[in-house]
DSSP file (Angstrom, degrees, kcal/mol; ACC not computed):
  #  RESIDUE AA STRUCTURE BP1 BP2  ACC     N-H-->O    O-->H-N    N-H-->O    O-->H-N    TCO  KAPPA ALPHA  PHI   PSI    X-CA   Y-CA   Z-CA
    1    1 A X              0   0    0      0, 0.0     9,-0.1     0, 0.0     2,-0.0   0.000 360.0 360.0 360.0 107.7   40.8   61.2  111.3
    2    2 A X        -     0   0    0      1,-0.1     2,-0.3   100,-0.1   100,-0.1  -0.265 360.0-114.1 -76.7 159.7   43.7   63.2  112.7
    3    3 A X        -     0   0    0     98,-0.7     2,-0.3    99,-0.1     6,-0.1  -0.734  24.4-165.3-101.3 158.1   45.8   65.5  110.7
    4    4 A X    >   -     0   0    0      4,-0.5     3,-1.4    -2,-0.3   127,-0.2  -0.924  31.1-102.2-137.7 173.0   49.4   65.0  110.0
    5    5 A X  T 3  S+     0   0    0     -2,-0.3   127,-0.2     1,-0.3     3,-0.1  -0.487 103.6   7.0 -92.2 133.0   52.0   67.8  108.5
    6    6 A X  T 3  S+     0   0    0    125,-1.5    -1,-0.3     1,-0.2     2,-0.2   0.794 101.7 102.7  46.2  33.5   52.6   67.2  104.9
    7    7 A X  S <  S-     0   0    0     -3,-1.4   124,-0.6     1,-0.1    -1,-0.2  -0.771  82.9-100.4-121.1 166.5   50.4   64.8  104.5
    8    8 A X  B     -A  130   0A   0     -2,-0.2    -4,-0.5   122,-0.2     2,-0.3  -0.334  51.0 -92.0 -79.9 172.9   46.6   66.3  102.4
    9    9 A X        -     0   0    0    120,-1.9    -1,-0.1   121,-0.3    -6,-0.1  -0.628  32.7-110.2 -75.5 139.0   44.2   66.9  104.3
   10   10 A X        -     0   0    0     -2,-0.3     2,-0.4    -9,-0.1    -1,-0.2   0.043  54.7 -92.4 -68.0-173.9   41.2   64.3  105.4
   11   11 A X        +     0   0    0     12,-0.1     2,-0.2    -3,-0.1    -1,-0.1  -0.892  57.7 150.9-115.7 165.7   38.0   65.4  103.9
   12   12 A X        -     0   0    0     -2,-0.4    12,-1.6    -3,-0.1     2,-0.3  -0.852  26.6-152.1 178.3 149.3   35.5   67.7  105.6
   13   13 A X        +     0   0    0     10,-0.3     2,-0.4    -2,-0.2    10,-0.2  -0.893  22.9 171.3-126.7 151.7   33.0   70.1  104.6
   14   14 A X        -     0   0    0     -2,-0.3     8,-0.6    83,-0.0     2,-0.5  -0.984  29.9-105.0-156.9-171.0   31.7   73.3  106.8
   15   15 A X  E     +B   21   0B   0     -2,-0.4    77,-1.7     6,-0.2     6,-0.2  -0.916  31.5 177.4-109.0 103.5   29.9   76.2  107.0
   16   16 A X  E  >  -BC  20  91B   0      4,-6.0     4,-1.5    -2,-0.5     3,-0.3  -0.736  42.0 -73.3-122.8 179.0   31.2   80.0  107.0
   17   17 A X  T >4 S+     0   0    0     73,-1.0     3,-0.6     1,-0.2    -1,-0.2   0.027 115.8  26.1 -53.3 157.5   29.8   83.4  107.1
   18   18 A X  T 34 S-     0   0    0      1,-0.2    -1,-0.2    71,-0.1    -2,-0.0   0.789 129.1 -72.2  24.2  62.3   28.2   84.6  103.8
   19   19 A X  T 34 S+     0   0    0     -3,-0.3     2,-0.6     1,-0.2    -1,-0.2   0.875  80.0 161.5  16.5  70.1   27.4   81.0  102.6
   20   20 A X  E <<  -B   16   0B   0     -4,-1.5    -4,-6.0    -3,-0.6     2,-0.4  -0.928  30.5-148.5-117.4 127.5   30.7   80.1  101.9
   21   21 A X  E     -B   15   0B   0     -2,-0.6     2,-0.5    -6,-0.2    -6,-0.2  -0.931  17.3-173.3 -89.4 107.1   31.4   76.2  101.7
   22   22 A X        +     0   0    0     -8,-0.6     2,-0.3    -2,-0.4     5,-0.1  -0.948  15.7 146.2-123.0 102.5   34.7   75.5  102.7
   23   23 A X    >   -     0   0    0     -2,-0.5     3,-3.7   -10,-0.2     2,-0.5  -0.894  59.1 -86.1-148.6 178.7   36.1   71.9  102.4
   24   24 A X  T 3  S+     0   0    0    -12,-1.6   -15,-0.2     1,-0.3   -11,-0.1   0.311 124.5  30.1 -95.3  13.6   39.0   70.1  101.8
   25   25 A X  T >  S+     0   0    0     -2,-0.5     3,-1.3   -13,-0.2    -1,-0.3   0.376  92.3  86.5-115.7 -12.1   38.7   70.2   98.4
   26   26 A X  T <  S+     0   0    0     -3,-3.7    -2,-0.2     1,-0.3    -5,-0.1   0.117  95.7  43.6-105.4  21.4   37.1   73.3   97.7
   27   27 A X  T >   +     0   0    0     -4,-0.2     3,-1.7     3,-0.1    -1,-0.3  -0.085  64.9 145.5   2.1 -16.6   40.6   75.5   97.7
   28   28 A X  T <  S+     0   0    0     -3,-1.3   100,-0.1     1,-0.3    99,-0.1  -0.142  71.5  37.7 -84.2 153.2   42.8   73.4   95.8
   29   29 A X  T 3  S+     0   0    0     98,-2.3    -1,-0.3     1,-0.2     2,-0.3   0.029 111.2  84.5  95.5 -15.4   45.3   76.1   93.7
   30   30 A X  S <  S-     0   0    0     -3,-1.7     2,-0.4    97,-0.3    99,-0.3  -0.812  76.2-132.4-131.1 142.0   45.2   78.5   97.2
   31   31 A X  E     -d   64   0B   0     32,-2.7    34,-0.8    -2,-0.3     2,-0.4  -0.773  32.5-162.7 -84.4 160.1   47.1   78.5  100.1
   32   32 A X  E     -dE  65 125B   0     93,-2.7    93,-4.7    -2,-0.4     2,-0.5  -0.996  17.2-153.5-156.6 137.7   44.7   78.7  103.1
   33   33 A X  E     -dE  66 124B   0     32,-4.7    34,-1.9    -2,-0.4     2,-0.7  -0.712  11.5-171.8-102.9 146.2   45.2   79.6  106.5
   34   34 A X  E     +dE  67 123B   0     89,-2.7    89,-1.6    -2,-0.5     2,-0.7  -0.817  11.3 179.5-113.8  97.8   42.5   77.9  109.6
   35   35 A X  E     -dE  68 122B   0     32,-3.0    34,-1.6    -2,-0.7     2,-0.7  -0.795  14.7-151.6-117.9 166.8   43.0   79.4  112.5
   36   36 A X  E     -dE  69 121B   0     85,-2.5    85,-1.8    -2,-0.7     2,-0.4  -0.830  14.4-179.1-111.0 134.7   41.0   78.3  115.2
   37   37 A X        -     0   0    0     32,-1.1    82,-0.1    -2,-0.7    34,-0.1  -0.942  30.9-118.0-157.2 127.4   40.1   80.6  118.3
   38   38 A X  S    S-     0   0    0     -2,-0.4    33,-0.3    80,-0.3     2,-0.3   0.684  83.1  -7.3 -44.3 -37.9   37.9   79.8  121.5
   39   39 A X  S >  S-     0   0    0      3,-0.2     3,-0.6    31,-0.1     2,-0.3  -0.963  71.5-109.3-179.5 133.8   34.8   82.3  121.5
   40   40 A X  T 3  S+     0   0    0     -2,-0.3     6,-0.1     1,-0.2     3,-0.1  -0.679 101.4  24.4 -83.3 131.6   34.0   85.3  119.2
   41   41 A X  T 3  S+     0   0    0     -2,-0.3     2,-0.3     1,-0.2    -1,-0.2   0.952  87.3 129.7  70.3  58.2   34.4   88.8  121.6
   42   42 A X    X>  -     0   0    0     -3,-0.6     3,-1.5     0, 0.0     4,-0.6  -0.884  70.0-104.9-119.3 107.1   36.5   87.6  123.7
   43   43 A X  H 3> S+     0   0    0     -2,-0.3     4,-1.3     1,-0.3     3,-0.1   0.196 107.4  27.7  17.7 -74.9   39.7   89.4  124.5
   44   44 A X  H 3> S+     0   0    0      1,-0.2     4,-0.6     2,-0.2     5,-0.3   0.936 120.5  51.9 -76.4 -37.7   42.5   87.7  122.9
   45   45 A X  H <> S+     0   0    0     -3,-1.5     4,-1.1     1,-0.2    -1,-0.2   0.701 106.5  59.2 -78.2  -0.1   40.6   86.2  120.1
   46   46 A X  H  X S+     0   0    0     -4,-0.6     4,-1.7     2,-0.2    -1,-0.2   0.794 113.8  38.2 -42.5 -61.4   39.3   89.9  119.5
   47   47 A X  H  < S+     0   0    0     -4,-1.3    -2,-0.2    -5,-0.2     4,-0.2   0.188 106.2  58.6 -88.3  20.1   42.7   90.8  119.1
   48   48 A X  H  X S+     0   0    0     -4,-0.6     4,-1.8    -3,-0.2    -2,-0.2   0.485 119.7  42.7-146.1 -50.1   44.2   87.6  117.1
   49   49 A X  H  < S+     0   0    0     -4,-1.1    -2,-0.2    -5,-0.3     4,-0.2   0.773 101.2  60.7 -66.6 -25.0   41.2   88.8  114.5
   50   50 A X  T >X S+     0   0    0     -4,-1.7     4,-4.2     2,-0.2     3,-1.7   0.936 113.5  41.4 -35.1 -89.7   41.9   92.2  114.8
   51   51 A X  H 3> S+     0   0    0      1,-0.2     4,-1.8    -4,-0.2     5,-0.3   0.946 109.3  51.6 -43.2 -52.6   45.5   91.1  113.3
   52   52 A X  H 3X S+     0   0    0     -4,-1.8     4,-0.9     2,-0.2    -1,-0.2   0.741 108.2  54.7 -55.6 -14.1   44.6   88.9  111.0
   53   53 A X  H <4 S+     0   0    0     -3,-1.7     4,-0.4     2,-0.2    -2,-0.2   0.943 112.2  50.1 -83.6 -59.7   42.0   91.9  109.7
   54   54 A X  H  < S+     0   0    0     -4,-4.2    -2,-0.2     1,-0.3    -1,-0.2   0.713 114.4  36.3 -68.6 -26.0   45.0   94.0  109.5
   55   55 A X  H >< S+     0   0    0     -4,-1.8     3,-6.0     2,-0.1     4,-0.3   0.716  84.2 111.1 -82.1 -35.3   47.4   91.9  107.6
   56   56 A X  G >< S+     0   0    0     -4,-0.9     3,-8.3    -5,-0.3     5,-0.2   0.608  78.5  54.4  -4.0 -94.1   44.5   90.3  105.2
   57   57 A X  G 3> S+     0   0    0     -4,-0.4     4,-1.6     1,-0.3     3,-0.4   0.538 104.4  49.3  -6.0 -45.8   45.9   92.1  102.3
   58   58 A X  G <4 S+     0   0    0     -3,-6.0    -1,-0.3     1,-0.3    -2,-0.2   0.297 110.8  53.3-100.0  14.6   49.4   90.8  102.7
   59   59 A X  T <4 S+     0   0    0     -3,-8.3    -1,-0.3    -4,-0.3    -2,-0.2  -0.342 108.0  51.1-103.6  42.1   47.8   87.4  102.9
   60   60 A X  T >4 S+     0   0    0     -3,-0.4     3,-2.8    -5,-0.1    -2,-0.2   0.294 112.1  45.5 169.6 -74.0   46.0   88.1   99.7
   61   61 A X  T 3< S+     0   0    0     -4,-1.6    -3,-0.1     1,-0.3    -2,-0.1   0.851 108.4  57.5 -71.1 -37.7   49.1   89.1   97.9
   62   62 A X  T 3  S-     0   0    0     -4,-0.2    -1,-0.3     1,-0.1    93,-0.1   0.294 123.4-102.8 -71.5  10.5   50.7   86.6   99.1
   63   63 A X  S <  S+     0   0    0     -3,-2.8   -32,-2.7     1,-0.2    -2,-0.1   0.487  74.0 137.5 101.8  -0.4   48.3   83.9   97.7
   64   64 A X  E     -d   31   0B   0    -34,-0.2     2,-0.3    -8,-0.1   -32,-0.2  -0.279  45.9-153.1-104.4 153.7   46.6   83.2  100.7
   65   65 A X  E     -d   32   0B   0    -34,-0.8   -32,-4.7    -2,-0.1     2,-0.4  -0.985  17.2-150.3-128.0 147.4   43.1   82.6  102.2
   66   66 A X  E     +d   33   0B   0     -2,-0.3     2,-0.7   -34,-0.2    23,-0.5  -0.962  16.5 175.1-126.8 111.0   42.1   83.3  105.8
   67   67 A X  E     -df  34  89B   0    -34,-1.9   -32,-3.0    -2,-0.4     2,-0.6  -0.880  19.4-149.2-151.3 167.5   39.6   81.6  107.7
   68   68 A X  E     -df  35  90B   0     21,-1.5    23,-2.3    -2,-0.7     2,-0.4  -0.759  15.1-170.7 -93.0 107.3   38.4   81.7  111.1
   69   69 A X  E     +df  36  91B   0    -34,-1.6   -32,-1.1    -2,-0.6     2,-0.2  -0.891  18.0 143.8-115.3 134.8   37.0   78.6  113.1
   70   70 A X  E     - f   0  92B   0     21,-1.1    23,-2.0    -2,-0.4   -32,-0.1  -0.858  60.7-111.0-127.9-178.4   35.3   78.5  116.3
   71   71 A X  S    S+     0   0    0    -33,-0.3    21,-0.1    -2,-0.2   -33,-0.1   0.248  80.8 121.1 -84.6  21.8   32.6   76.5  117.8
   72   72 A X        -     0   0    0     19,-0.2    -2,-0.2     1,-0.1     2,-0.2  -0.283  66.9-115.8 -53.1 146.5   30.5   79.9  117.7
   73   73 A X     >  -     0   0    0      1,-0.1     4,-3.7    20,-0.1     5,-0.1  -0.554  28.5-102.9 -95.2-177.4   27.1   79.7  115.6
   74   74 A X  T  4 S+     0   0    0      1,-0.2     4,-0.4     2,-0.2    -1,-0.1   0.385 121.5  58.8 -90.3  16.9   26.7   81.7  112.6
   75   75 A X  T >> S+     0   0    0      2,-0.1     4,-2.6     3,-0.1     3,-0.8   0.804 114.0  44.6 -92.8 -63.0   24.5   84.3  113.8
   76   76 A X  H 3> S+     0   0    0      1,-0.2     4,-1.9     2,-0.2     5,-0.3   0.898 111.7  52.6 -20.2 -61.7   27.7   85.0  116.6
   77   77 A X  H 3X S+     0   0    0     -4,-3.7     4,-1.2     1,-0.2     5,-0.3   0.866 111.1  47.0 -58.5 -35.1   30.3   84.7  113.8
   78   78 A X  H <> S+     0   0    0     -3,-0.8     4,-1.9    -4,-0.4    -1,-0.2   0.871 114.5  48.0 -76.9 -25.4   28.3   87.4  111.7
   79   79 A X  H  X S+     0   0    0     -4,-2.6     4,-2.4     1,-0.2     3,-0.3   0.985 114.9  43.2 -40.8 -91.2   27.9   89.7  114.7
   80   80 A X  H  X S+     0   0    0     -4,-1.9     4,-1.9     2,-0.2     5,-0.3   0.743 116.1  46.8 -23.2 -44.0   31.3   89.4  115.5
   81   81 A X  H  X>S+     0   0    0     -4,-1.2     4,-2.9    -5,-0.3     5,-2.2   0.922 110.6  55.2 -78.5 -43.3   32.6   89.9  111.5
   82   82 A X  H  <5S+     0   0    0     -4,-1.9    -2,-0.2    -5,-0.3    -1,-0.2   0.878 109.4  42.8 -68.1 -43.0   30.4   92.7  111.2
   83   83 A X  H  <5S+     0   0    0     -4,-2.4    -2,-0.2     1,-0.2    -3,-0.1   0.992 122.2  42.6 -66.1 -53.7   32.0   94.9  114.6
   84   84 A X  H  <5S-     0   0    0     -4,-1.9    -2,-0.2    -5,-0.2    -3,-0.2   0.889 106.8-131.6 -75.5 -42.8   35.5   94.0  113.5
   85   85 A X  T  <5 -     0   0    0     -4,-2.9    -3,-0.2    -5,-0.3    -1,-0.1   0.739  35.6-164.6  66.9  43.8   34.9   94.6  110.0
   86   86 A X      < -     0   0    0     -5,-2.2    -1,-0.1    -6,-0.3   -36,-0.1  -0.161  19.6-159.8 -50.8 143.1   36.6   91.1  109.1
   87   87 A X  S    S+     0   0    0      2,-0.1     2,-0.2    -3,-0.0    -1,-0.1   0.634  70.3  70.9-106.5 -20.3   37.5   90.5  105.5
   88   88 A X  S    S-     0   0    0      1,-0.1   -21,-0.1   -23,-0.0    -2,-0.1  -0.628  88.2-106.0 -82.0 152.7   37.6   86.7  105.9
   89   89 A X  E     - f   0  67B   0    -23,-0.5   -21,-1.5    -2,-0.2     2,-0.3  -0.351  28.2-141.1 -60.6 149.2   35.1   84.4  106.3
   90   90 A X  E     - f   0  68B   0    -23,-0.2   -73,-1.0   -16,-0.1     2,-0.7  -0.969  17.5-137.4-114.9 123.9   34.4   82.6  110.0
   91   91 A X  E     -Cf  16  69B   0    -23,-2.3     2,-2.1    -2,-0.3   -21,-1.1  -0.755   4.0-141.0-102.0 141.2   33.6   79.3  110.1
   92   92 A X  E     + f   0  70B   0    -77,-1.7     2,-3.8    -2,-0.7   -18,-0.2  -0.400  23.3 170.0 -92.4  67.8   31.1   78.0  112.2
   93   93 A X        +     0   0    0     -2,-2.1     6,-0.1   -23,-2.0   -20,-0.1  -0.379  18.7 149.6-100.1  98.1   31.7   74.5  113.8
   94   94 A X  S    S+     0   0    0     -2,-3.8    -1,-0.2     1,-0.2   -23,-0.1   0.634  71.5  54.2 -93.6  -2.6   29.3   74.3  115.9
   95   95 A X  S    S-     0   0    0      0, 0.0    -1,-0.2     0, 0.0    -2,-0.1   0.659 109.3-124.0 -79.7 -37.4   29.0   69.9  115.7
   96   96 A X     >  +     0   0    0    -26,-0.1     4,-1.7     3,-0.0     5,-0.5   0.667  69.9 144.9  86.2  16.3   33.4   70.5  116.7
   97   97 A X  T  4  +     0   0    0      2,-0.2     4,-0.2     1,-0.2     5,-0.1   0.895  64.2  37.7 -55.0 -45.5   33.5   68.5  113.6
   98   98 A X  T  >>S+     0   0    0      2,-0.2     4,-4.2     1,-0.2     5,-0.6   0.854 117.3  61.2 -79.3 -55.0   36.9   70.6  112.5
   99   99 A X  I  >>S+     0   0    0      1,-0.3     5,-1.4     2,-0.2     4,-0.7   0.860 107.5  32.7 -69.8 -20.7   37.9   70.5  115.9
  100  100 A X  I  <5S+     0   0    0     -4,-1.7    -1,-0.3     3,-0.2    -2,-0.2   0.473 109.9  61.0-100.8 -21.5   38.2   67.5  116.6
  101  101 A X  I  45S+     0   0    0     -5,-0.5   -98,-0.7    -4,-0.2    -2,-0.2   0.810 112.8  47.1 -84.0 -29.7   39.3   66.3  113.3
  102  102 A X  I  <5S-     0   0    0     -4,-4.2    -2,-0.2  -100,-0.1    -3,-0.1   0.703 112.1-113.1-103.1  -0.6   42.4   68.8  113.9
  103  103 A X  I  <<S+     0   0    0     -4,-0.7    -3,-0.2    -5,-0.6    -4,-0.1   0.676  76.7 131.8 111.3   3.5   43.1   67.9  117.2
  104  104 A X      < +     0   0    0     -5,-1.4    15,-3.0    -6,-0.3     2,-0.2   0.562  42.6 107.2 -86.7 -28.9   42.0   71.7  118.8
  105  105 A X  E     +H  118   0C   0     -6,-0.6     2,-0.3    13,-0.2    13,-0.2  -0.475  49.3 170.4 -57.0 114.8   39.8   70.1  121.5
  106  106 A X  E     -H  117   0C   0     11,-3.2    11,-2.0    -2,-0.2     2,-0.3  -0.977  38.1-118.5-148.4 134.7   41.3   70.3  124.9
  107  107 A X  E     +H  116   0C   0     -2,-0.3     2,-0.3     9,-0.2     9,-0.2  -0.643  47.4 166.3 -75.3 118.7   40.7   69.8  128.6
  108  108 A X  E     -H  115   0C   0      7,-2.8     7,-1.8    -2,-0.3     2,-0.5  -0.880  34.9-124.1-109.3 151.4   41.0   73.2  130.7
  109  109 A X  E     +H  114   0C   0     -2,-0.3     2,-0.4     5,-0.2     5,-0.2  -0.852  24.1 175.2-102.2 153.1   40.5   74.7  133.6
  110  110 A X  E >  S-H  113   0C   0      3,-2.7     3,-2.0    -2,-0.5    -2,-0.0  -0.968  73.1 -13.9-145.1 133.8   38.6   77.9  134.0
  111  111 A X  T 3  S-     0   0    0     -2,-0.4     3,-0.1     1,-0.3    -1,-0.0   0.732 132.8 -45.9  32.3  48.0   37.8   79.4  137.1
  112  112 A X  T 3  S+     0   0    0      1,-0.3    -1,-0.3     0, 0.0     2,-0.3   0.630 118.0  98.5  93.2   3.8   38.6   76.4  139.0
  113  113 A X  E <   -H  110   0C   0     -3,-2.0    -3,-2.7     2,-0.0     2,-0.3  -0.877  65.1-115.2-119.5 160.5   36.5   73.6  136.5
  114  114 A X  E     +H  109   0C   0     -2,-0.3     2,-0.2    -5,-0.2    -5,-0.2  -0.634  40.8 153.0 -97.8 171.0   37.2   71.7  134.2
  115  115 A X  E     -H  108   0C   0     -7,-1.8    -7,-2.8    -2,-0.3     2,-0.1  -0.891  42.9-109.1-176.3 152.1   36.0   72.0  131.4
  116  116 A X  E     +H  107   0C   0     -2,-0.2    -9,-0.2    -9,-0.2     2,-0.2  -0.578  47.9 166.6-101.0 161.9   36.9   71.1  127.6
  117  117 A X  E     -H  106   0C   0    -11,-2.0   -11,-3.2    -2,-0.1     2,-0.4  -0.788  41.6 -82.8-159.2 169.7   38.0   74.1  125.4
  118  118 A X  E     -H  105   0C   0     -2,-0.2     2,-0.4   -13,-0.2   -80,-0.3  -0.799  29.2-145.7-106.1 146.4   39.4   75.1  122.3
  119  119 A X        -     0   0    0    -15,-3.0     2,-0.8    -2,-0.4   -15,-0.0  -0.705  34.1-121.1 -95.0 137.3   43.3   75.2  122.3
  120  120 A X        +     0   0    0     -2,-0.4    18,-1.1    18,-0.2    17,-0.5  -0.750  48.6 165.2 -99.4 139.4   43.8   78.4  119.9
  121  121 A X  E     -E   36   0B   0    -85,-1.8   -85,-2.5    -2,-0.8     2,-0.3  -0.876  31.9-148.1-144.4 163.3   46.0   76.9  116.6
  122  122 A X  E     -EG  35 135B   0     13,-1.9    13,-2.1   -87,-0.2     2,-0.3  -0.957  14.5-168.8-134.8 144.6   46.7   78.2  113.4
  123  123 A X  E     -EG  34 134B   0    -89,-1.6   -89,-2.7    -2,-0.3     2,-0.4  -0.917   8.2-159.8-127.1 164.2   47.3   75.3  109.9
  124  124 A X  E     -EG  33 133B   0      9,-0.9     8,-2.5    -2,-0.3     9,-1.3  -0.982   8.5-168.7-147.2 127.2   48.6   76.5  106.6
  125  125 A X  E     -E   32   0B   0    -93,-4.7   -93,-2.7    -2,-0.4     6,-0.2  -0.965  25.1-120.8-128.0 146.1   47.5   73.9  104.4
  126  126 A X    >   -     0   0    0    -95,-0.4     3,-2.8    -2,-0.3     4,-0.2  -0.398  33.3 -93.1-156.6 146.3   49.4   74.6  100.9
  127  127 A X  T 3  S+     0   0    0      1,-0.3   -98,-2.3   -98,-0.3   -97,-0.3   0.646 125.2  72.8 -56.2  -7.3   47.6   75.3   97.2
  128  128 A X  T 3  S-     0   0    0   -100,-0.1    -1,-0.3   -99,-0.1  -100,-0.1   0.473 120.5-109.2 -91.2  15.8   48.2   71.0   97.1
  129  129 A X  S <  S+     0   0    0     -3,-2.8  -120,-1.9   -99,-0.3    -2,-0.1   0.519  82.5 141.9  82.8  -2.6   45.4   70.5   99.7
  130  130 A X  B     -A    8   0A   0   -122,-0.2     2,-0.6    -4,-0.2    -4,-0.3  -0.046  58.6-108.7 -55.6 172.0   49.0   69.5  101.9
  131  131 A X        +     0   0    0   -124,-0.6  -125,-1.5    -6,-0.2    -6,-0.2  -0.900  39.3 179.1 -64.8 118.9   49.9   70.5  105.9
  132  132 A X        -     0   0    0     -8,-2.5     2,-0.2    -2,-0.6    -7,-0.2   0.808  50.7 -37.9 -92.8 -59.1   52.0   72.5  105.3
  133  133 A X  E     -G  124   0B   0     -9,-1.3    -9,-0.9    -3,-0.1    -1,-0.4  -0.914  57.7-163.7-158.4 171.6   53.0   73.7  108.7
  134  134 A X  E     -G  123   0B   0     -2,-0.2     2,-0.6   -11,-0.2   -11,-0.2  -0.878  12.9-146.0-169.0 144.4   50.8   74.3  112.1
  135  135 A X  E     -G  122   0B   0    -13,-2.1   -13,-1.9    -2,-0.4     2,-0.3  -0.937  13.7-161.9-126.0 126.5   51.1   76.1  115.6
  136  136 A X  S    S+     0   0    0     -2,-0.6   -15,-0.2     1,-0.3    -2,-0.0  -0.770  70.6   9.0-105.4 141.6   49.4   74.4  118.6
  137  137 A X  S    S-     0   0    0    -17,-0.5    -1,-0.3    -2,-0.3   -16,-0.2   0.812  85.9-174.5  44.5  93.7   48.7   76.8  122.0
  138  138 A X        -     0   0    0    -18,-1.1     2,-0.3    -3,-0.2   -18,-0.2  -0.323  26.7-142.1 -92.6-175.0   49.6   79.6  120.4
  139  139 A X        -     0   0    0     -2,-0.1     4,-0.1     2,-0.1     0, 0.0  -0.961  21.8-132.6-115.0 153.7   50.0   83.0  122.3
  140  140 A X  S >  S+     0   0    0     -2,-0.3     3,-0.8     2,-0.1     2,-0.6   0.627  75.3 104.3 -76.4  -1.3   48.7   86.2  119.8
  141  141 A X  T 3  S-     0   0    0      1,-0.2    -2,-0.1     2,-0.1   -93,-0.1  -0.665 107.4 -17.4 -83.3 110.2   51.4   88.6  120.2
  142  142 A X  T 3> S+     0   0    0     -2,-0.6     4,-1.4     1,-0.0    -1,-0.2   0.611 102.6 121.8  65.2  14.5   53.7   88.3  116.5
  143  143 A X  H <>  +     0   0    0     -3,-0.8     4,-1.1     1,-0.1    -2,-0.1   0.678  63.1  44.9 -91.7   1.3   51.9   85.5  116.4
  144  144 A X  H  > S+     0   0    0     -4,-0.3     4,-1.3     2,-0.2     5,-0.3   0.600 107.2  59.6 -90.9 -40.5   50.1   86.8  112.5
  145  145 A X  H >>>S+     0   0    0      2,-0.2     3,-4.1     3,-0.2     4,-1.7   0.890  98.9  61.4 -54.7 -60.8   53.6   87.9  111.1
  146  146 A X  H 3X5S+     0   0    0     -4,-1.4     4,-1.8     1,-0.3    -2,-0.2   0.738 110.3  37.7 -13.2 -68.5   54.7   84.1  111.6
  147  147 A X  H 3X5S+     0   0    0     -4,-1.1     4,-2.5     2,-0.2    -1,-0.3   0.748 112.5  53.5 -66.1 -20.1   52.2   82.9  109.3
  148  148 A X  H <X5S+     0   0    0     -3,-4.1     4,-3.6    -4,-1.3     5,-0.3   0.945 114.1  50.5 -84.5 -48.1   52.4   85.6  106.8
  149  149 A X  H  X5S+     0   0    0     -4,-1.7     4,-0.5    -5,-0.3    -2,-0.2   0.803 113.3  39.4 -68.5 -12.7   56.0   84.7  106.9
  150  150 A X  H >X<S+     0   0    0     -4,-1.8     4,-1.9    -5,-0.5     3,-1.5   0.929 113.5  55.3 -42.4 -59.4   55.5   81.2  106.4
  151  151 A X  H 3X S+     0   0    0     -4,-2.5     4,-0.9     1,-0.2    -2,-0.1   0.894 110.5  49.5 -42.0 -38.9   52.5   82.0  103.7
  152  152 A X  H 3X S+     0   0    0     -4,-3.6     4,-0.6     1,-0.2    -1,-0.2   0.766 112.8  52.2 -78.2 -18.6   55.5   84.3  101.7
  153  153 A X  H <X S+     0   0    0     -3,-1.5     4,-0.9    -4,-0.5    -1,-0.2   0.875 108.3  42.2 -77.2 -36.9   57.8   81.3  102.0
  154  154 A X  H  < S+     0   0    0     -4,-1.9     4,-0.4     1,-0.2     3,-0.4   0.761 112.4  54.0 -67.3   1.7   55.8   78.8  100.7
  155  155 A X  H  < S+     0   0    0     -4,-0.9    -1,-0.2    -5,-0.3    -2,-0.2   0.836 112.9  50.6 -89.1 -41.2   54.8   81.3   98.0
  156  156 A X  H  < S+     0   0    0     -4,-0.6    -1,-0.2     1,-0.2    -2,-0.2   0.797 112.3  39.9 -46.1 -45.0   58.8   81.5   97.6
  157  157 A X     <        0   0    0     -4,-0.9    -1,-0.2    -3,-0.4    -2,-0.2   0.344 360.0 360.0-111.7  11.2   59.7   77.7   97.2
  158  158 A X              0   0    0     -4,-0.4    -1,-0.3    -5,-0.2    -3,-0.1   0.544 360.0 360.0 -70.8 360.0   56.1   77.0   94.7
């Protein structure tokens, strides 16, 4: 079931760091961000959590929930949460269940193979369970204001 912008979200359930159940229901009143990131301790996505870490707060005040999906399992994602000293939860799709329901799954090459990968994206899915708004092949540089200024707009037009 693909997702479509301002339409709710299909349902899905997963699994995050500190047994937190996160599903497409299990939000409703909050705005929540997914963003979705290739491989825990890896360069960018080091630094695209790293931001998000630093901003929490002003995703907080602004009404907002942060989580982090890769296909990492959940002994990785607590590793990982635990160096950066993450304040959101990571969720752990390691079945690509998420990914592939949002579309995140992509053929790349790396070092000359192919091979299928995750396209790093961000959704802001809106306190009505909506798609709100979503950024495909992102790059990380300003790419954390964006969404907190999205987050502060819908926050604006509620």
């Amino acid at each position: 079931m693909a997702i479509v912008v301002n339409k709710p979200l299909p349902e899905f359930e997963a699994n995050a760091t500190n047994d937190v159940k996160v599903s497409n229901t299990s939000h409703l009143g909050q705005t929540i961000i997914l963003y979705f990131y290739p491989k825990d301790n890896t360069p960018g996505c080091t630094t695209e959590a790293m931001q998000f870490r630093d901003k929490y707060k002003d995703f907080v005040k602004a009404g907002a929930e942060v989580f982090g999906v890769s296909r990492d399992n959940m002994k990785s994602h607590d590793d990982f949460k635990a160096k950066l000293e993450l304040p959101f939860e990571l969720i752990a799709d390691t079945e690509e269940k998420m990914c592939h329901m949002f579309g995140v799954v992509k053929n790349k090459i790396m070092y000359g193979k192919k091979v299928k990968g995750i396209e790093r994206s961000t959704f802001l899915v809106g306190p009505d369970g909506v798609l709100k708004q979503e950024w495909r092949g992102l790059k990380v540089p300003g790419h954390v204001d964006e969404v907190l200024k999205a987050v502060k707009e819908l926050k604006k037009a509620a």
